[in-house]
Structure formats: structure tokens, C-alpha cells
N, C-alpha and C positions, 0 to 999 in steps of 0.2 A: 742229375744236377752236379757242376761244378763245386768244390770246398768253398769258394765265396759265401754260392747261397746256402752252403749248410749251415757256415758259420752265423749268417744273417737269421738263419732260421734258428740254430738252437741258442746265438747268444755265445759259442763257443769259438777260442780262436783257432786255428790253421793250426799252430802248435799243438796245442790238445788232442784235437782229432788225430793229427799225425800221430801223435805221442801213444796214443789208446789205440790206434790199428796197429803199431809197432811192438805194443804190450800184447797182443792176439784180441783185445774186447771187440772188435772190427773184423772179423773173419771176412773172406772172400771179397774184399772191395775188388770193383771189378775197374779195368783200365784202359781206357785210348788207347790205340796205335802210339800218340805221342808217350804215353807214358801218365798221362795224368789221371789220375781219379775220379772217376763217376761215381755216385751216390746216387742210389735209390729211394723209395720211402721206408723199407725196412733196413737200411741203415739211418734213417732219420728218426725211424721208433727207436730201434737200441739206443742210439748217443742220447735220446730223452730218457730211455730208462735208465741209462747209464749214471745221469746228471740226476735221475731221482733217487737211485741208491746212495750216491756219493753225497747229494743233502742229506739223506738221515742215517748218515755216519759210516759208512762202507768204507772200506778201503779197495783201492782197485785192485790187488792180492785178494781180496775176497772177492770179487765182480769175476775176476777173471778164473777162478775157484768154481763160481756160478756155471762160468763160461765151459767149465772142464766137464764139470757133471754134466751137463746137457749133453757137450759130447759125447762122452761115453756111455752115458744112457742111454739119448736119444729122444729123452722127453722131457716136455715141459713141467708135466706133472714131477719129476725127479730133482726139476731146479728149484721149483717151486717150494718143495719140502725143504731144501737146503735152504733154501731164501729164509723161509718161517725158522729156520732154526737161524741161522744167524741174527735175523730180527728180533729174535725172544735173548739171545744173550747182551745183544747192544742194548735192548729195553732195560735188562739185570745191570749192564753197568753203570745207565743212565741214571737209572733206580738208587746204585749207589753214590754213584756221582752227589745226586739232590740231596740225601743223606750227608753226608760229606760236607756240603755247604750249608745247609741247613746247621749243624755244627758250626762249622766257622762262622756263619752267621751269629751264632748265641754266644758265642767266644770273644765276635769283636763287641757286641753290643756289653758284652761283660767289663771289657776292657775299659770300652766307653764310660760306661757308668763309674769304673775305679777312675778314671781321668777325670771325670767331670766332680766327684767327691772328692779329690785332691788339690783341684783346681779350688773348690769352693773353699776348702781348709784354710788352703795359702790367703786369701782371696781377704776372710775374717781373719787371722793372723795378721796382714799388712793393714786392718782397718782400725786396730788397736793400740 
């Protein structure tokens, strides 16, 4: 298939795609005589796995990180282990992340509370 229908299929634009064969996450797209790009379905699973790493928090530096072990290994089982560990440190700083707001959260409501006490003060003060 043409990049139209890929793009129709994954929701991704022309750029993108371009963009991520150009970064190497697109290995071996294969090409017309004109020059144009043909896609397969196993370029249509990667660009989906691709856009499902990149939802829970990947960077394409790490996709294409994914991309290198495979090579070099050779196996699935190799990137996969890589995958679980990158997975378990994004979980750790997501972890932190909600900690973090969680705090701020208890900080603004603090705040809150001192404004809406100050506010009442002034409030009886001008009622007097």
C-alpha cells in the first residue's frame, strides 16, 4: 500500500512516517521503480507499535534504542527484556511524577484554605 493508506490507517501523517523511516524505526521500506514507497503489513504493525510506545511515554531515542537491540541480537525475546525495563523506569517516574502532584495538590489546597481565612477576616473587619 501507498503512504495515503497508511496514513488513513494509522491516523499518522506523511510527515511522521517520513520522519520515523528517516530516524531508522522503519527499516527496509521497500520502493517502486518511481521511487515511492510501498508498505506492507509488517510495516503497518511496527508504525502501530510504534504510536503504542510513544502513548505510554517512549521517546523515539528509546524506540529506536528498541530498534538497535533487536538488531544486534537478533531477537524478539532481547527487545522485549529492554522494553520491560524501560517500562519499569517510566512506571518509577510516573510513580514519582503522582507523588509530586499529590504534594502540590496538598500545598494548593493549603494555600487555599490560608486565602479563604483571610478573606473571611477582612470580610468581618469591613462588617464592623
Amino acid at each position: 500500500v501507498g503512504i495515503g493508506e497508511v496514513c488513513r490507517a494509522t491516523g499518522l501523517s506523511a510527515r511522521t512516517v517520513r520522519y520515523w523511516e528517516e530516524l531508522g524505526l522503519l527499516p527496509g521500506i521497500r520502493r517502486r521503480e518511481a521511487g515511492r514507497r510501498v508498505y506492507g503489513p509488517d510495516e503497518l504493525e511496527r508504525l502501530r507499535f510504534i504510536q503504542r510506545l510513544k502513548a505510554l511515554g517512549l521517546s523515539l531515542s528509546e524506540i529506536g534504542d528498541l530498534n538497535a537491540v533487536y538488531a544486534i541480537e537478533g531477537s524478539t525475546a532481547a527487545m522485549l527484556s529492554r522494553l520491560g525495563e524501560l517500562l519499569d523506569r517510566h512506571t518509577a517516574d510516573l510513580d514519582e511524577r503522582i507523588g509530586e502532584l499529590g504534594s502540590l495538590r496538598d500545598e494548593i489546597q493549603k494555600y487555599r484554605d490560608h486565602v479563604g481565612a483571610r478573606r473571611d477576616a477582612l470580610a468581618e473587619e469591613d462588617s464592623r
